[in-house]
C-alpha positions as a Markdown table, in Angstrom:
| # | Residue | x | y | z |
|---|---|---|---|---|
| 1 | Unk | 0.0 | 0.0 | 0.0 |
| 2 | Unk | 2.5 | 2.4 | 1.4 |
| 3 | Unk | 4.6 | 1.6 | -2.0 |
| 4 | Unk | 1.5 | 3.0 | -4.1 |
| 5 | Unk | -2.2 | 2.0 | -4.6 |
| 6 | Unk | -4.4 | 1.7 | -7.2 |
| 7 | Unk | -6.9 | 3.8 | -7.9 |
| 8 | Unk | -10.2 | 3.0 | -8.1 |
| 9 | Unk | -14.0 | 5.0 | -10.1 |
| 10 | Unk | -15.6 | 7.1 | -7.9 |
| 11 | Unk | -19.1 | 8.3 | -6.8 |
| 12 | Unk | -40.2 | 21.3 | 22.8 |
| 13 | Unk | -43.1 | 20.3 | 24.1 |
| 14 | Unk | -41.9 | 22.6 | 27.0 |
| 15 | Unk | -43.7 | 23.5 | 29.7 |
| 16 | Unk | -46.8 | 21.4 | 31.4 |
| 17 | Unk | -46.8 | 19.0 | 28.5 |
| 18 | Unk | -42.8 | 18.3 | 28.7 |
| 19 | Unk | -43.3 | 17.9 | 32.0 |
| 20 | Unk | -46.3 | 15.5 | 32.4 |
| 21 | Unk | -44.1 | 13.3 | 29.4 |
| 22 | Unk | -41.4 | 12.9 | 31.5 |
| 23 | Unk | -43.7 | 11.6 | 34.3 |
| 24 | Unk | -45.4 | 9.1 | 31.8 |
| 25 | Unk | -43.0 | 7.8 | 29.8 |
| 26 | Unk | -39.9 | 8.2 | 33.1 |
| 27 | Unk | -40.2 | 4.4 | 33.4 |
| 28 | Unk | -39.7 | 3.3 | 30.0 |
| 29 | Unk | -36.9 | 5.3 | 28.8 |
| 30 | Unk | -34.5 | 3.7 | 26.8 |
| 31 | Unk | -31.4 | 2.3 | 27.9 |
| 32 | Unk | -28.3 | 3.9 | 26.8 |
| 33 | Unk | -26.6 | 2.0 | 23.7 |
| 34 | Unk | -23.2 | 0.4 | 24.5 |
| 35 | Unk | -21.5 | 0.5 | 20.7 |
| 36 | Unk | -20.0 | -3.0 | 20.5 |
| 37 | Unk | -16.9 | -3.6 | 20.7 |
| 38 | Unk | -14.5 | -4.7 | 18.4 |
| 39 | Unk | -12.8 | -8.8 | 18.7 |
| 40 | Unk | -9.3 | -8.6 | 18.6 |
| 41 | Unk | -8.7 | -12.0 | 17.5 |
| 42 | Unk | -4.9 | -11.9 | 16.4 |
| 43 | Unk | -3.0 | -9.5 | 17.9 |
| 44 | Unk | -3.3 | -9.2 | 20.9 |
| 45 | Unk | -3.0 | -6.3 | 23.8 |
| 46 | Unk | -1.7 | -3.5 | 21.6 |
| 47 | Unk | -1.0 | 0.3 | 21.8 |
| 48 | Unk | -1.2 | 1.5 | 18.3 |
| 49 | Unk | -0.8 | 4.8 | 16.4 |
| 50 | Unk | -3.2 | 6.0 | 13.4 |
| 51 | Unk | -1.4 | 8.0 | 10.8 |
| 52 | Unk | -2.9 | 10.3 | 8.6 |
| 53 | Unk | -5.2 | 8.8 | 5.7 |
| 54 | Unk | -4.2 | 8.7 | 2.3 |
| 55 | Unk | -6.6 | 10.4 | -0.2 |
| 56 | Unk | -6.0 | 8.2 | -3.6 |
| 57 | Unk | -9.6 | 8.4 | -4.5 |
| 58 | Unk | -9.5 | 11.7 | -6.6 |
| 59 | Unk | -12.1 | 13.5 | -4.7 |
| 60 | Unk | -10.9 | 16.9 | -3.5 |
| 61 | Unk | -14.1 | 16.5 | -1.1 |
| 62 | Unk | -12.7 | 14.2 | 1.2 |
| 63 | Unk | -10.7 | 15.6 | 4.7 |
| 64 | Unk | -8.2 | 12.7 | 5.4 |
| 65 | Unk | -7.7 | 14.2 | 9.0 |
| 66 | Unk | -11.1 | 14.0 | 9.7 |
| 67 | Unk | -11.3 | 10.4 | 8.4 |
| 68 | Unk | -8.4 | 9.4 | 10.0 |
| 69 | Unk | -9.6 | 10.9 | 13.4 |
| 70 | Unk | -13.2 | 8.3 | 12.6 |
| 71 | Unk | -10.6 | 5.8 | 12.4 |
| 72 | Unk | -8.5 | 6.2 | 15.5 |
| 73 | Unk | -12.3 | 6.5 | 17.2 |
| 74 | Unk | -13.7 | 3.3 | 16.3 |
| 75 | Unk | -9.9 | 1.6 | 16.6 |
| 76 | Unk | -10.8 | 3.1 | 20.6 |
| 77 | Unk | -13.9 | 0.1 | 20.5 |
| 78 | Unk | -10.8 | -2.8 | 19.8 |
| 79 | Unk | -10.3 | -5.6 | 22.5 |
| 80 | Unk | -7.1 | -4.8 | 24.5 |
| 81 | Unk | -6.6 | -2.0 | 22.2 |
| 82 | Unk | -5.0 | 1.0 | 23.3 |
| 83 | Unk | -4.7 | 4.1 | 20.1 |
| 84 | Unk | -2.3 | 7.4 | 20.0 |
| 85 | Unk | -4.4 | 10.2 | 18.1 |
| 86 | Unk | -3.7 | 11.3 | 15.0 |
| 87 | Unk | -2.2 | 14.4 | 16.1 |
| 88 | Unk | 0.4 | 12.8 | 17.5 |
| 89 | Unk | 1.7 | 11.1 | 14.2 |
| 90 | Unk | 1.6 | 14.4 | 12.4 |
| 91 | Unk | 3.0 | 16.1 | 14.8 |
| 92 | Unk | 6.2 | 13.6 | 14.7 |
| 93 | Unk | 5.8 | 14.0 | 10.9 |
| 94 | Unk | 6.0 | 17.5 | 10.6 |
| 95 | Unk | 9.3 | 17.5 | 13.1 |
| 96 | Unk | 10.4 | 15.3 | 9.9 |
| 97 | Unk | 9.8 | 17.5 | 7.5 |
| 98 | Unk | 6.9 | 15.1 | 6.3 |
| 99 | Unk | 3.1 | 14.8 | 5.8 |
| 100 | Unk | 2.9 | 11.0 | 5.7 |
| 101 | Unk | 4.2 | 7.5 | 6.6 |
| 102 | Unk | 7.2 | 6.4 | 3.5 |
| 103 | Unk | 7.8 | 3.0 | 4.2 |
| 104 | Unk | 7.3 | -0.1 | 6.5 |
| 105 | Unk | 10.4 | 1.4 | 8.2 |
| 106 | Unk | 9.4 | 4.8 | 8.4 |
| 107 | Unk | 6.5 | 3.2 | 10.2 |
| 108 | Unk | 8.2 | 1.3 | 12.4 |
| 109 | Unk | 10.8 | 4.2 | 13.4 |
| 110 | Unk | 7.4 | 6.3 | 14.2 |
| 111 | Unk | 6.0 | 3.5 | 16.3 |
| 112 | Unk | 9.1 | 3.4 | 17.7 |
| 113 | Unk | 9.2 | 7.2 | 18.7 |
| 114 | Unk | 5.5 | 7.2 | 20.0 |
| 115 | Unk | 6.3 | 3.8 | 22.3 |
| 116 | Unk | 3.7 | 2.5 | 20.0 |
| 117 | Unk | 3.6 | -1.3 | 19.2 |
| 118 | Unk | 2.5 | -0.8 | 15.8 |
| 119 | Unk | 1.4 | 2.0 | 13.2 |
| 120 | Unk | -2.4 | 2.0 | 10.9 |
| 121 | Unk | -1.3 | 3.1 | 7.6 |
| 122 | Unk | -4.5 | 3.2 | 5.4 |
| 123 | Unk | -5.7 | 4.9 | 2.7 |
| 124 | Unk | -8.7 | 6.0 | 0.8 |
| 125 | Unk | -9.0 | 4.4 | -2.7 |
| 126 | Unk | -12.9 | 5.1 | -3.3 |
| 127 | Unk | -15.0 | 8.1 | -2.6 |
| 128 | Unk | -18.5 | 8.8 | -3.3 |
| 129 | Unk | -20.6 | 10.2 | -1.2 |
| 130 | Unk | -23.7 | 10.5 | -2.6 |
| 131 | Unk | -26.4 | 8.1 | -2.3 |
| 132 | Unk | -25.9 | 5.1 | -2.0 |
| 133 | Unk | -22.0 | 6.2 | -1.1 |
| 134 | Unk | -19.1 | 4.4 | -2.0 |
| 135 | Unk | -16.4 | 4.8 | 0.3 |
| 136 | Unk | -13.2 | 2.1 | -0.6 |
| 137 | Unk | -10.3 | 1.5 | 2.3 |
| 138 | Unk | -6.8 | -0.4 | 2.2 |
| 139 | Unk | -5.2 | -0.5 | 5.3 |
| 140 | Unk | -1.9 | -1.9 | 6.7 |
| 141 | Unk | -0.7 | -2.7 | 10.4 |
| 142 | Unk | 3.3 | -2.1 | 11.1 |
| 143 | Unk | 5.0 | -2.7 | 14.1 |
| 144 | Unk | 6.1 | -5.9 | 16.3 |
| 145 | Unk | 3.8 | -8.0 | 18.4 |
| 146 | Unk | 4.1 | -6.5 | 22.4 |
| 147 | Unk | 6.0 | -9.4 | 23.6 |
| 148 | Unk | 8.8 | -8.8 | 20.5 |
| 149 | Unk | 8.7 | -5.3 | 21.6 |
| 150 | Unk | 10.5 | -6.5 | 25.0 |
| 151 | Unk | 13.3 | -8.4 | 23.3 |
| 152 | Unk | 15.3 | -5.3 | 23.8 |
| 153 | Unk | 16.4 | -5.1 | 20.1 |
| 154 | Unk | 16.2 | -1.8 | 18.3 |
| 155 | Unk | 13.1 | -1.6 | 15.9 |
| 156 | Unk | 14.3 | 0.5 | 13.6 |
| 157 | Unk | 17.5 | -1.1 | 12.5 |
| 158 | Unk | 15.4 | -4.7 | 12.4 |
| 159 | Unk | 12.8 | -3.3 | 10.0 |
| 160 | Unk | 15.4 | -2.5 | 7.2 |
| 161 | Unk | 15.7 | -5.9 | 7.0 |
| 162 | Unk | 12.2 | -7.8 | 8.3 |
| 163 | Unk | 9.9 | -5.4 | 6.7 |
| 164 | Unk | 10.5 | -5.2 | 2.7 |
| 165 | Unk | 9.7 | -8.6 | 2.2 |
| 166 | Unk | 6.9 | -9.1 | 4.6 |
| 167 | Unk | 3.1 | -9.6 | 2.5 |
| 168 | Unk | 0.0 | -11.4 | 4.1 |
| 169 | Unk | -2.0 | -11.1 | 6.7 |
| 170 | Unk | 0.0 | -11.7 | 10.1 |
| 171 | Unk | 3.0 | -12.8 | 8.4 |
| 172 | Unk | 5.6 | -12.0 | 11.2 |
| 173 | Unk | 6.1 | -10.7 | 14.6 |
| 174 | Unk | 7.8 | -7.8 | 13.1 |
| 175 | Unk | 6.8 | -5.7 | 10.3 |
| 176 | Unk | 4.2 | -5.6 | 9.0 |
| 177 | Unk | 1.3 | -7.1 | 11.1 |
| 178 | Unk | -2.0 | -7.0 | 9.5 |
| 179 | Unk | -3.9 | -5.7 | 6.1 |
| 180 | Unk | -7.2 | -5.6 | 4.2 |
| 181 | Unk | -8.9 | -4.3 | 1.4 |
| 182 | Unk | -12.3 | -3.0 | 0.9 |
| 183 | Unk | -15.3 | -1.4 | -1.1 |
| 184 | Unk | -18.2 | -0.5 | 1.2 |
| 185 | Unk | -20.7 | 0.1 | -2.0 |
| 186 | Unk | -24.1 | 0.9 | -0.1 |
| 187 | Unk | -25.8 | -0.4 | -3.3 |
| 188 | Unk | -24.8 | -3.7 | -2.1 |
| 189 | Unk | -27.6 | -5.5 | 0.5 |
| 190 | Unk | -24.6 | -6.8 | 3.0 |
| 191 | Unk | -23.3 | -3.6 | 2.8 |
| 192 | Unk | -26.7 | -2.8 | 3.9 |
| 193 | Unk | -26.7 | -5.4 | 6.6 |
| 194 | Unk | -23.7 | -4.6 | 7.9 |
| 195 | Unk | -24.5 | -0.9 | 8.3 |
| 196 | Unk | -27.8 | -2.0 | 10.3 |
| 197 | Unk | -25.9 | -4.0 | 12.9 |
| 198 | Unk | -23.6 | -1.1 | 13.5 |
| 199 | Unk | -26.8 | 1.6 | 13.6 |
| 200 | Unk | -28.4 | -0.5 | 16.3 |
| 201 | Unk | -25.3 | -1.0 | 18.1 |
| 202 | Unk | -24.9 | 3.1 | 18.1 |
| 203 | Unk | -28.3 | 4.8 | 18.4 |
| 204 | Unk | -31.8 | 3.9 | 19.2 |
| 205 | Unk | -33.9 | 2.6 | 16.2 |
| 206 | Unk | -36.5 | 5.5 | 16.6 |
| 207 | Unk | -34.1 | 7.7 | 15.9 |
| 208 | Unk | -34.8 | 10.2 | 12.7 |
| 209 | Unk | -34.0 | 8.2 | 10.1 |
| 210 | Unk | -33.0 | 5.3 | 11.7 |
| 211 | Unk | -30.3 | 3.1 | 10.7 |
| 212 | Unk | -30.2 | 5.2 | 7.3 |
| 213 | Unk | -28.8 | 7.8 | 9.1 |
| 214 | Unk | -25.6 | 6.1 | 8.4 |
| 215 | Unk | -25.9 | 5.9 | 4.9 |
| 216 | Unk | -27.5 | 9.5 | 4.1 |
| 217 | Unk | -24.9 | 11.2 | 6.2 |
| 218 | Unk | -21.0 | 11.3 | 4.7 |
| 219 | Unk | -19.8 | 11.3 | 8.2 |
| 220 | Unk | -21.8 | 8.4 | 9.7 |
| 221 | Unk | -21.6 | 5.9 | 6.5 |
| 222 | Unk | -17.5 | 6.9 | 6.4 |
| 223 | Unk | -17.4 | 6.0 | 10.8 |
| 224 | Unk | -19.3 | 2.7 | 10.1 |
| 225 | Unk | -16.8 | 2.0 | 6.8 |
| 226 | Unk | -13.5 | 2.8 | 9.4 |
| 227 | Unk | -15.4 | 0.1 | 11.9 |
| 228 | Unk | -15.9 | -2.3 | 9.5 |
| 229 | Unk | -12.3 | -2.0 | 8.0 |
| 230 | Unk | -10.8 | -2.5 | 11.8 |
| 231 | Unk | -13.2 | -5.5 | 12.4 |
| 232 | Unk | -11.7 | -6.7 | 9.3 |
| 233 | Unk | -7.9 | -6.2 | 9.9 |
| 234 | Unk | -7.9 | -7.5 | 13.6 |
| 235 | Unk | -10.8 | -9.0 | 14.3 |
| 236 | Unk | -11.0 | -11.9 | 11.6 |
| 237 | Unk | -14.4 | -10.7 | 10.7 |
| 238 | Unk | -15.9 | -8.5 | 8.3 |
| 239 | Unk | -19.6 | -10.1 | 7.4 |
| 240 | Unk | -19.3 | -11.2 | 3.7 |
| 241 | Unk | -16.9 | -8.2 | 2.5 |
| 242 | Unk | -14.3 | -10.5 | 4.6 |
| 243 | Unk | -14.5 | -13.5 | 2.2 |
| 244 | Unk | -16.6 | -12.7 | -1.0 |
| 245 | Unk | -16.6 | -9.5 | -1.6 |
| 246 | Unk | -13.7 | -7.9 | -2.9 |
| 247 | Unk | -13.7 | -5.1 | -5.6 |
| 248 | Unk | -14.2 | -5.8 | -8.9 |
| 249 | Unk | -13.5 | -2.6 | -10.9 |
């Protein structure tokens, strides 16, 4: 990813009456919603950095801060996961002289400088926000697994050489860690699926507009598409986009 991607098409009652509501209805409010959490499944106990996003989708619309900030959020809802903000990447990056993560090294080194097990390096390959929005995601994991982290061996000079050659999911304690690839295309009925389970795990149903809210809305349908490409990377889920549904074009 970091080496280049390919891009992909885009697209009150106040008052008496307020008051005699509360009376009725005091008993049957609902009970806050508990977003789910995420399963990590492969890594873990981890403290991990989000870098800025990558915007390879050609839209001049998108803010990759912002979506890296959604990113870093729903990372927050990981297993055992503890996440550095985004700020805190850019602002090593702008000490370097530099507005993004180079290389599985240049990962690494940051990870290394944060006291960070690993770095999210993803970027944005699809945007279209209209809908039904498109949003597409490839993200990467570098860094070394906690207990390699204690080996007392400097993580920078080891990822010279463990890093370049690394490809696959979890192929090595060192380097890079974790990756996936996805389309959210909310054309697609288990995209649709998906975006219902994560609605009801985030707001009550009767909600204005309901679990569409996360499609009409850029903001919501890009949070849910970060959640779903963090359930993928460490969780060894991701509904059907895990095993059938990979772009096509």
């Amino acid at each position: 990813m970091i080496a280049g991607f390919r891009k992909r098409r885009f697209r009150r009652f106040g008052g008496v009456c307020g008051a005699a509501a509360a009376v009725c209805c005091g008993g049957c409010a609902s009970k806050p919603i508990e977003p789910i959490r995420i399963e990590n499944v492969s890594l873990g106990p981890m403290t991990i950095a989000v870098a800025p996003a990558l915007n390879v989708s050609g839209s001049p619309d998108l803010d990759p801060n912002r979506v890296a900030d959604l990113m870093a959020s729903e990372l927050s809802h990981a297993d055992g996961i503890d996440v550095i903000p985004v700020s805190r990447v850019l602002s090593v990056l702008a000490d370097q002289g530099l507005e993004g993560v180079k290389s599985s090294s240049h990962a690494l080194e940051i990870a290394g400088i944060l006291g960070a097990d690993a770095v999210l390096v993803f970027a944005v390959t699809e945007y279209d926000p209209y809908d039904p929005p498109v949003v597409g995601i490839t993200a990467q994991l570098f860094g070394r697994r906690r207990d390699a982290w204690r080996s007392g061996l400097d993580p920078v000079t080891e990822s010279r050489s463990a890093a370049p050659g690394l490809t696959g999911r979890g192929s090595s304690a060192l380097g890079l860690l974790a990756e996936c690839a996805r389309v959210y295309d909310a054309s697609h009925e288990w995209v649709c699926a998906e975006v219902r389970r994560f609605a009801e795990s985030r707001s009550p149903e009767n909600r204005p507009l309901g679990w569409r809210k996360y499609v009409v809305s850029q903001q919501h349908y890009l949070r849910f598409c970060c959640y779903a490409t963090i359930r993928s990377l460490i969780g060894g889920q991701g509904g059907e986009a895990a095993e059938t549904k990979e772009t096509t074009g």
